[in-house]
VOFI-893218 format. One line per field, with one value per residue: x, y, z of N, C-alpha, C in turn. Coordinates in Angstrom, 1 decimal, decimal comma. Layout:
BEGIN
neast	X_...
nnorth	Y_...
nup	Z_...
caeast	X_...
canorth	Y_...
caup	Z_...
ceast	X_...
cnorth	Y_...
cup	Z_...
! end
This chain:
BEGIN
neast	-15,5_-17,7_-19,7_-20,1_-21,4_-23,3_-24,7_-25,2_-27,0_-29,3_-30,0_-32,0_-33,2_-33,4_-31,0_-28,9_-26,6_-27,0_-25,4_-24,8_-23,2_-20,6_-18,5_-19,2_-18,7_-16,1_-15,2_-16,5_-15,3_-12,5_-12,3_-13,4_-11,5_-8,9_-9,8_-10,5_-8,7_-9,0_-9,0_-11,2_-14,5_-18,4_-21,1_-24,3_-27,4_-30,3_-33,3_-35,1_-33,6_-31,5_-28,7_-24,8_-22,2_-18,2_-16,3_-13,3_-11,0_-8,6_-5,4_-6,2_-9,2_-11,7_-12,1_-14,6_-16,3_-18,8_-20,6_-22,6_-22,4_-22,4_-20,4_-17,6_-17,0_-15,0_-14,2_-12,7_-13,4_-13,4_-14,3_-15,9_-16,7_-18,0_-20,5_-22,1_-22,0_-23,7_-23,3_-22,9_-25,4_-27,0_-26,2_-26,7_-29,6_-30,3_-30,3_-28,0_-26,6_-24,6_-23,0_-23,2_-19,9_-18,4_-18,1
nnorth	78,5_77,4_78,7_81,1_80,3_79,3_81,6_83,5_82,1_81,7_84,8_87,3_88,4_91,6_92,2_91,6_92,8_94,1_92,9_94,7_95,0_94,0_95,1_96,0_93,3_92,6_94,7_93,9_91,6_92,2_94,0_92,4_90,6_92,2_94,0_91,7_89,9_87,3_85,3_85,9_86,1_85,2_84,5_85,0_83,3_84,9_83,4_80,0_77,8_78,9_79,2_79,5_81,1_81,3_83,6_84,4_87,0_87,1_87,8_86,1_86,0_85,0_82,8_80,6_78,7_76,7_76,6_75,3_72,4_69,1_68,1_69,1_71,6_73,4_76,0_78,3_81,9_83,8_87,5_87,6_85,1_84,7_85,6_83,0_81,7_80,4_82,4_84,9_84,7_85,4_87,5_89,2_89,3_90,4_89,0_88,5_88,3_89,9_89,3_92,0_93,3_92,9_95,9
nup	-19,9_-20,7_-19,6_-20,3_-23,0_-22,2_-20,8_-22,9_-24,6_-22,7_-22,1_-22,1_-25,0_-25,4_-24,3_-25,1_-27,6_-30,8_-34,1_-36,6_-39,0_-41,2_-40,3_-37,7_-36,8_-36,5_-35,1_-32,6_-32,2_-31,7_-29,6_-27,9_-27,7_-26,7_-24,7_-22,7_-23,0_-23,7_-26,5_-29,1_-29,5_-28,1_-29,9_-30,4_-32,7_-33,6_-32,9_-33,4_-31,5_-31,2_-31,7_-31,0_-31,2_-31,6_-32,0_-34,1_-34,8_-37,7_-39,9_-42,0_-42,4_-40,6_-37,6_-37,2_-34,7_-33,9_-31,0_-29,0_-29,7_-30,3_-31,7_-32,7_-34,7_-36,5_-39,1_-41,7_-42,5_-45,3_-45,0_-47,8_-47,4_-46,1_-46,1_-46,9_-44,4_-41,5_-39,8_-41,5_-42,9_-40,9_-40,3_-42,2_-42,3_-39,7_-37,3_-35,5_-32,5_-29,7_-26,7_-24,1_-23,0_-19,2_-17,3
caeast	-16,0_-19,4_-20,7_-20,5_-21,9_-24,8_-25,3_-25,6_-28,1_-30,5_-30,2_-33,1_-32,7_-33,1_-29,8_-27,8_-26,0_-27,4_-24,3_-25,6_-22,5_-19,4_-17,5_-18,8_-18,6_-14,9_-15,1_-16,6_-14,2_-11,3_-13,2_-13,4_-10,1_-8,6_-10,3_-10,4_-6,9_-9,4_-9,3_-12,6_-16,0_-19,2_-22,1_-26,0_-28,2_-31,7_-34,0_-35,7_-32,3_-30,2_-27,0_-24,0_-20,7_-17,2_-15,7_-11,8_-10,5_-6,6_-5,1_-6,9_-9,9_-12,5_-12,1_-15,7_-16,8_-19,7_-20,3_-23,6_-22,9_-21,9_-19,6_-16,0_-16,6_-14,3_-13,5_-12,2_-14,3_-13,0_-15,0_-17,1_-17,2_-18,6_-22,1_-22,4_-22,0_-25,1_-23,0_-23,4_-27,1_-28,4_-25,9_-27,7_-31,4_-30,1_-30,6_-26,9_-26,6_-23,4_-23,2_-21,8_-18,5_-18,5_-17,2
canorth	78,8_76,6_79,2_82,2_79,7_79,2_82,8_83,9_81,2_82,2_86,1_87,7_89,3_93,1_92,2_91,2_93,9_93,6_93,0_95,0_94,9_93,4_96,3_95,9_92,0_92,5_95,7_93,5_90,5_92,9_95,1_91,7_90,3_93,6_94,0_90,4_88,7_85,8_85,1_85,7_86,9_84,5_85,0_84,4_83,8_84,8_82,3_79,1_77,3_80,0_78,6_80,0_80,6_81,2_83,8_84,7_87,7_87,3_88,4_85,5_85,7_84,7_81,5_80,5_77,5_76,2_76,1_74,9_71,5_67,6_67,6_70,3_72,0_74,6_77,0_80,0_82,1_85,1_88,3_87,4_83,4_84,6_85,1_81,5_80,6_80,9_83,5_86,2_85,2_86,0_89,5_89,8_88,9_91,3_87,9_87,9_89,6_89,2_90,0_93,2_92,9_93,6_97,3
caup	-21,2_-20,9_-18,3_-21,1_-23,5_-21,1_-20,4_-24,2_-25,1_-21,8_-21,8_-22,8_-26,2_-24,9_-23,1_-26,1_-28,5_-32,2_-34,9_-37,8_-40,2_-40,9_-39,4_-36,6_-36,2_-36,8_-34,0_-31,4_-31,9_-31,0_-28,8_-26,6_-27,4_-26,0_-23,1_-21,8_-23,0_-24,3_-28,1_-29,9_-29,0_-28,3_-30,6_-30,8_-34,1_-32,7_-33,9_-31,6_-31,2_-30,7_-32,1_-30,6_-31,9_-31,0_-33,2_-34,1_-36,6_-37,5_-41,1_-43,1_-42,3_-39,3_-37,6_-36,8_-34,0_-32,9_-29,6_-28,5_-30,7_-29,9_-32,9_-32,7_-36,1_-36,6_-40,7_-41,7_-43,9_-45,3_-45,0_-48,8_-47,3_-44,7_-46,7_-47,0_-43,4_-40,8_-39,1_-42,8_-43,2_-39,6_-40,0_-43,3_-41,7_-38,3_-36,2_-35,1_-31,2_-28,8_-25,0_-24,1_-22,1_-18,3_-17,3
ceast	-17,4_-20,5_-21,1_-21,1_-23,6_-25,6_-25,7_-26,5_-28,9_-30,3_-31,2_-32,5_-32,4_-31,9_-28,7_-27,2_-26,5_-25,9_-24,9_-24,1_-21,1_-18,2_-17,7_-18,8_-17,1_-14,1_-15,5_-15,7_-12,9_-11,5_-13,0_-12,1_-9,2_-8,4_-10,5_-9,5_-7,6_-9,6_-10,9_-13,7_-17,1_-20,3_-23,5_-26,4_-29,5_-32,7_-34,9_-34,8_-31,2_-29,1_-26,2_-23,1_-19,8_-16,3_-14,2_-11,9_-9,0_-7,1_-6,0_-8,3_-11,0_-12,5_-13,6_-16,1_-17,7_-20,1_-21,1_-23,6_-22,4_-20,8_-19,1_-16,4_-15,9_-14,1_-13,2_-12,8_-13,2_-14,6_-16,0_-17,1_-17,9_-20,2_-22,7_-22,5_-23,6_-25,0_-23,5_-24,6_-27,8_-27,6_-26,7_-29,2_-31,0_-30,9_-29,3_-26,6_-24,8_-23,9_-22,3_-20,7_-19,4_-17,8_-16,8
cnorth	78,4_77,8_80,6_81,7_79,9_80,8_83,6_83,5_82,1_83,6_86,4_88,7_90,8_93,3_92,1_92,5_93,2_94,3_93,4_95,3_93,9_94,1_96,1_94,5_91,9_93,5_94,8_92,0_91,0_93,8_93,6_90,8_91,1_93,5_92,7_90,1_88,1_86,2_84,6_85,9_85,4_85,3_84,5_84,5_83,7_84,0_81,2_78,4_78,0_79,3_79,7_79,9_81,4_82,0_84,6_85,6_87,1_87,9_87,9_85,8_85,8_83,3_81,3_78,8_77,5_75,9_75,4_73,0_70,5_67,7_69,0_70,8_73,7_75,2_78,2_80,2_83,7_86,4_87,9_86,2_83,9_84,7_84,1_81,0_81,2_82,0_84,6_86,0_85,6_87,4_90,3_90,1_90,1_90,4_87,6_88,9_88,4_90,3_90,9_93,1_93,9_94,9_97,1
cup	-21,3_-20,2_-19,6_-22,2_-23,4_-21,2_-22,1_-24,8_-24,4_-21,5_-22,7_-24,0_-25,9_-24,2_-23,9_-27,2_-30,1_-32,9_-36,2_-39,0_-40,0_-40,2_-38,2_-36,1_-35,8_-35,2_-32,7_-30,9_-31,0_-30,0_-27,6_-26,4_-26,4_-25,0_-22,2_-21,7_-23,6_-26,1_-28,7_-29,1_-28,7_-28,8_-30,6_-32,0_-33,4_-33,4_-32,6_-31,5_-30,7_-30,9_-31,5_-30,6_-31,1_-32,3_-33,2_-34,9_-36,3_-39,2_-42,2_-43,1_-40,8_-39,1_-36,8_-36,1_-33,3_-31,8_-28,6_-29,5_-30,2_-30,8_-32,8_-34,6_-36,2_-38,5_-39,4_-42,9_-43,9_-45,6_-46,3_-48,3_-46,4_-44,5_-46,5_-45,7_-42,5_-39,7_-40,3_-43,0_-42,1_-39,3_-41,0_-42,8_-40,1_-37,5_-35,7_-33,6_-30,4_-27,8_-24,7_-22,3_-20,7_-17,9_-15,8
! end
């Protein structure tokens, strides 16, 4: 898990897929659930930290974790919570990119 962490932070932006709605944040969660077996996608906010998350869909909601952090913080936002978190303002701002799966 640390190594796709690693690789999401240090790929150069032109290498990353931009997440421009909630459709398709929700498309590339299951799009990599799917095709890997693994639960939930990893995510970039492009910025000078690059935070990088760890994200789930199920029925409720999205379960969203942090991944680049000292401190395990795990919610669940539902699609309108999902405004408020720093995952919905960098999809808002089109600063949110994920790594596209291997073929």
């Amino acid at each position: 898990m640390k190594v796709q962490i690693t690789s999401i932070r240090e790929l150069p932006m032109q290498h990353l897929l931009p997440v421009r709605s909630l459709d398709e944040l929700e498309f590339f969660v299951k799009e990599s659930e799917i095709l890997t077996g693994n639960a939930g996608r990893a995510f970039v906010v492009a910025g000078a930290d690059r935070p990088a998350y760890q994200v789930q869909a199920d029925i409720a909601g999205f379960h969203i974790a942090r991944l680049d952090s000292a401190v395990q913080h795990k919610m669940l936002a539902t699609a309108p919570e999902l405004a408020g978190h720093a995952i919905g303002n960098a999809l808002a701002c089109g600063l949110l990119y994920t790594e596209p799966l291997l073929q």
